[in-house]
TORZAMI-254731 format. One record per atom (N, C-alpha, C): residue in three letters; x, y, z. Coordinates in pm, whole numbers, plus 50000, padded with zeros to 5 digits. Example, Ala and Ser with C-alpha at 12.3 -4.5 7.8 and 13.67 -1.06 7.14 Angstrom:
BEGIN
ALA513194943150780 ALA512304955050780 ALA513204967050780 SER512854977550708 SER513674989450714 SER512905000350787 
REM end
This chain:
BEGIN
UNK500844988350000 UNK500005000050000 UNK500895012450000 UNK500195024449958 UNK500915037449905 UNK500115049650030 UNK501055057650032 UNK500425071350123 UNK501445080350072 UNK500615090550061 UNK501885103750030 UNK501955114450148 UNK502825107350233 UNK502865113750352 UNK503525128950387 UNK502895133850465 UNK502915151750506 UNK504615155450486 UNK505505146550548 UNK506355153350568 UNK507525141550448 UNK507105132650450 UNK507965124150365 UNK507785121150218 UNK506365127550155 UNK505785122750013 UNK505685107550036 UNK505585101449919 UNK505055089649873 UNK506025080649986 UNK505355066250030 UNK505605062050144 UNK505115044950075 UNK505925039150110 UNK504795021950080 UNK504975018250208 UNK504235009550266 UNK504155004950388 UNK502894989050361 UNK503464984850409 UNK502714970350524 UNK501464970450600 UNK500814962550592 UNK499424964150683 UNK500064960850847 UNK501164951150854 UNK501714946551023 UNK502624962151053 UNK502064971650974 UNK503034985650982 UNK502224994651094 UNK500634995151026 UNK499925000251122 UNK499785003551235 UNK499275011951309 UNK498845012851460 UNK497135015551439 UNK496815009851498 UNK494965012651534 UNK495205018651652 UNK494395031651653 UNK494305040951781 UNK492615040051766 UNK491715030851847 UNK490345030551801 UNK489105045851864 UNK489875047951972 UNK489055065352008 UNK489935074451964 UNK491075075551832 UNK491765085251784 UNK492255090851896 UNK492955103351887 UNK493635111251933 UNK492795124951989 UNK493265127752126 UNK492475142952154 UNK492025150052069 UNK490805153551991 UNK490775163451901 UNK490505163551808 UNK490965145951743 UNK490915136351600 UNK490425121851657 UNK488875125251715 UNK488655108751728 UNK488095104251618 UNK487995110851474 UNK487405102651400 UNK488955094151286 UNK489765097651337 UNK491215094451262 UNK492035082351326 UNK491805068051242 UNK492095055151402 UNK493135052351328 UNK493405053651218 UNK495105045351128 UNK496235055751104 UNK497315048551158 UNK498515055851112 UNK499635047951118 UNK500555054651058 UNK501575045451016 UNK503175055051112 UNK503325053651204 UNK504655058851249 UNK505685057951152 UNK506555070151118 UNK507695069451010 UNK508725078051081 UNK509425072451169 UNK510745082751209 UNK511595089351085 UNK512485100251176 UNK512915112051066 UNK514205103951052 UNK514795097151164 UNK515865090351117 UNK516125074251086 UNK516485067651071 UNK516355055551013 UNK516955039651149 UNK516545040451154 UNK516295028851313 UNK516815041151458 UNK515685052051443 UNK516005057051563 UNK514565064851592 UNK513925057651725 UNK512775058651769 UNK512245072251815 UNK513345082951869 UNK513095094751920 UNK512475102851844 UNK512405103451730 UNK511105113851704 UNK510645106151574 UNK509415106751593 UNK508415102551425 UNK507745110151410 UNK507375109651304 UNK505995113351248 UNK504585105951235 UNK503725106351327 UNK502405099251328 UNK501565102351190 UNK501725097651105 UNK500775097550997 UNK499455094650936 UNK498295100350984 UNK497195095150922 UNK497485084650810 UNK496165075750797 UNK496495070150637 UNK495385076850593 UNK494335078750672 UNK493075085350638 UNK492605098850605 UNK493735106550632 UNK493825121350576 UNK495155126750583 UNK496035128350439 UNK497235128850424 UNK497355138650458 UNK497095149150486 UNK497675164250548 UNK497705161150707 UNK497205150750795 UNK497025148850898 UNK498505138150981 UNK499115146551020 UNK499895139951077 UNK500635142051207 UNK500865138151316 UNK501655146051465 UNK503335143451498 UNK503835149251540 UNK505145146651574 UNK505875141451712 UNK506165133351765 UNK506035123351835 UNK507515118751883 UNK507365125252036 UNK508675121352072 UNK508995113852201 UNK509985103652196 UNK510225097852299 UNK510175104052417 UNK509315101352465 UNK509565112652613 UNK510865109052715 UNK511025093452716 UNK512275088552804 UNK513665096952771 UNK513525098252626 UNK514415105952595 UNK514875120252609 UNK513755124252667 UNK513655142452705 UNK513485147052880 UNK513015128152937 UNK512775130453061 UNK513035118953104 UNK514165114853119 UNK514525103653201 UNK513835094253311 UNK513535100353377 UNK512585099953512 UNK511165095353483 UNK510505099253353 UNK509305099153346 UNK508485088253339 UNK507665087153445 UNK507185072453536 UNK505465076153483 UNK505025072053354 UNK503465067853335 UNK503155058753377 UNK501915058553497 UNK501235049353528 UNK500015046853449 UNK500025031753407 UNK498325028653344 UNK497345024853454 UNK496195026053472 UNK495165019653480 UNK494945002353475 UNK494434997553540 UNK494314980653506 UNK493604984353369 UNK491994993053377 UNK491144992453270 UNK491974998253133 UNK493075007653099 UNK493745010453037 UNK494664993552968 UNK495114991053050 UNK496064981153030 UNK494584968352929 UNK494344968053024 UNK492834958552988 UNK492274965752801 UNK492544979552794 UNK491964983752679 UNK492764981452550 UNK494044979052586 UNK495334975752482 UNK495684965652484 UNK494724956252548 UNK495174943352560 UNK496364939952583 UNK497154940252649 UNK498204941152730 UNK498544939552865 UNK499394924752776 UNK499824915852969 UNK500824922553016 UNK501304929753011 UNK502314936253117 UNK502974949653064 UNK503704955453137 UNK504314968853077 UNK505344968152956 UNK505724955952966 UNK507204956052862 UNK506544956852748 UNK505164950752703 UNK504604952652610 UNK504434965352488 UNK504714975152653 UNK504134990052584 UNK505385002652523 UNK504995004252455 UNK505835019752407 UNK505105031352442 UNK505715041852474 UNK505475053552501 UNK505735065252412 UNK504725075052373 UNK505735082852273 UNK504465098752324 UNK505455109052300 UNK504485123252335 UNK504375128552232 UNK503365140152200 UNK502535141652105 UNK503825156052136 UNK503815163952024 UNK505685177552036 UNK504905185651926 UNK504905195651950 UNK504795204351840 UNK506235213851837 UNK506975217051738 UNK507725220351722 UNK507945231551654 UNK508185241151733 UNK508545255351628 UNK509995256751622 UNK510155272451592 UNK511705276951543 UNK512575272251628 UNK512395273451732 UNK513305274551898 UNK512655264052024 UNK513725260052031 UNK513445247152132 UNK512525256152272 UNK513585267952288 UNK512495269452401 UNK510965274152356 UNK510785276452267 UNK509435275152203 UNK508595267752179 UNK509365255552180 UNK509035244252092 UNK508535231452253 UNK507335223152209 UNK506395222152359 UNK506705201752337 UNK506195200752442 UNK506305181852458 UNK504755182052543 UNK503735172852506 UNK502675172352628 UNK503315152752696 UNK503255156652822 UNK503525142852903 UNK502685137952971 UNK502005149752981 UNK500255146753042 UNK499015135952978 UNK499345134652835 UNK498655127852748 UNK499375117152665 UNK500095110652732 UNK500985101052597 UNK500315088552520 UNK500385088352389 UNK500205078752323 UNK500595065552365 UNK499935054752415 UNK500725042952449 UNK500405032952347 UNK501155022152310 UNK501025017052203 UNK501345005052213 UNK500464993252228 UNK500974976152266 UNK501984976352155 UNK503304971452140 UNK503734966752019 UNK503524952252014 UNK503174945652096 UNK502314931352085 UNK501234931751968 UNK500304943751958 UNK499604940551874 UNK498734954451802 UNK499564964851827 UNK499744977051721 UNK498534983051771 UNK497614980451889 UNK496564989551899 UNK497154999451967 UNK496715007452013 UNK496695022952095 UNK495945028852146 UNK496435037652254 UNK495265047752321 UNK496265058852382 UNK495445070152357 UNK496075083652453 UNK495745082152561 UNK496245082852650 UNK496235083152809 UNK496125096452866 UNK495595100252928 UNK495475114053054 UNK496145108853160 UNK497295111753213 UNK497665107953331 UNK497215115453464 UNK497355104753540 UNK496495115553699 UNK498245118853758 UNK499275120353735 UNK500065126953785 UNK500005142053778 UNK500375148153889 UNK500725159953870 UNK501745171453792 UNK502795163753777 UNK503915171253779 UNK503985167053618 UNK503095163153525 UNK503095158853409 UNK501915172753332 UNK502285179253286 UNK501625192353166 UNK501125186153015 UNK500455196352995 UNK499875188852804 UNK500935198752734 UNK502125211452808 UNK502795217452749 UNK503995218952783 UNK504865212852834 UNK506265214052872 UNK507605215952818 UNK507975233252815 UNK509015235252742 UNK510025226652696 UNK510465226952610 UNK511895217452567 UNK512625221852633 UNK512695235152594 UNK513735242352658 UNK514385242452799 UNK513235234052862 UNK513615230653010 UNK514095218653023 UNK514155213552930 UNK515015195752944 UNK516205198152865 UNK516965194452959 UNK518485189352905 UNK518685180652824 UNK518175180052730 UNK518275163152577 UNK519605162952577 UNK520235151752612 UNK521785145352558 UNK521515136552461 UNK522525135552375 UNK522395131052270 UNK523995121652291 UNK523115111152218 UNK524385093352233 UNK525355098652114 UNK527105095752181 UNK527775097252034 UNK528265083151984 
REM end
């Protein structure tokens, strides 16, 4: 199958490529398929969430472990239960980033992360009941190291 994706043009991809997000995303619950396409090539820290269902529709998506070391999402049993998912190792984590000119401009939400069985490609956004977790948290306030 073919997509001419937002930020990459024409794209072929796999149906075992998919993610089903079945209540979409904050904002886009009518949008359940996408195809994750990182900017770099076997490196998970930032993708691009791609509709397949509306090619101008796509989010940018960043490892949060990678921006916040520390960062401890708790699921829900009924969460866990909704992704079908026997245990945590199952799950990936990734935050929804909008990105402008300047990092300190430029936002991460940790409050809402995408979790994603890779057991079996479904998904759900999460609201976390932590506190110290925002839907807007400067970049600019995290120290990102980068592996040489």
């Amino acid at each position: 199958m073919n997509i001419n994706a937002k930020y990459f043009g024409p794209v072929a991809y796999e149906e075992d490529e998919v993610i089903y997000i079945p209540g979409g995303l904050i904002g886009f619950e009518n949008y359940t398929k996408y195809l994750p396409l990182p900017f770099q090539a076997d490196d998970d820290s930032l993708i691009s969430l791609q509709s397949l269902e509306e090619e101008e529709l796509s989010f940018i998506l960043m490892n949060p472990f990678g921006v916040c070391p520390d960062y401890a999402p708790e699921l829900s049993k009924r969460d866990m239960d909704e992704l079908n998912a026997n245990s945590d190792e199952d799950l990936v984590y990734y935050a929804v980033s909008v990105i402008r000119d300047t990092m300190a401009d430029s936002t991460i939400n940790l409050k809402a992360p995408l979790v994603i069985n890779a057991m079996n490609r479904q998904a759900k956004q999460i609201i976390l009941e932590h506190p110290k977790y925002t839907f807007r948290h400067a970049l600019g306030d995290f120290k990102i190291e980068k592996e040489d």
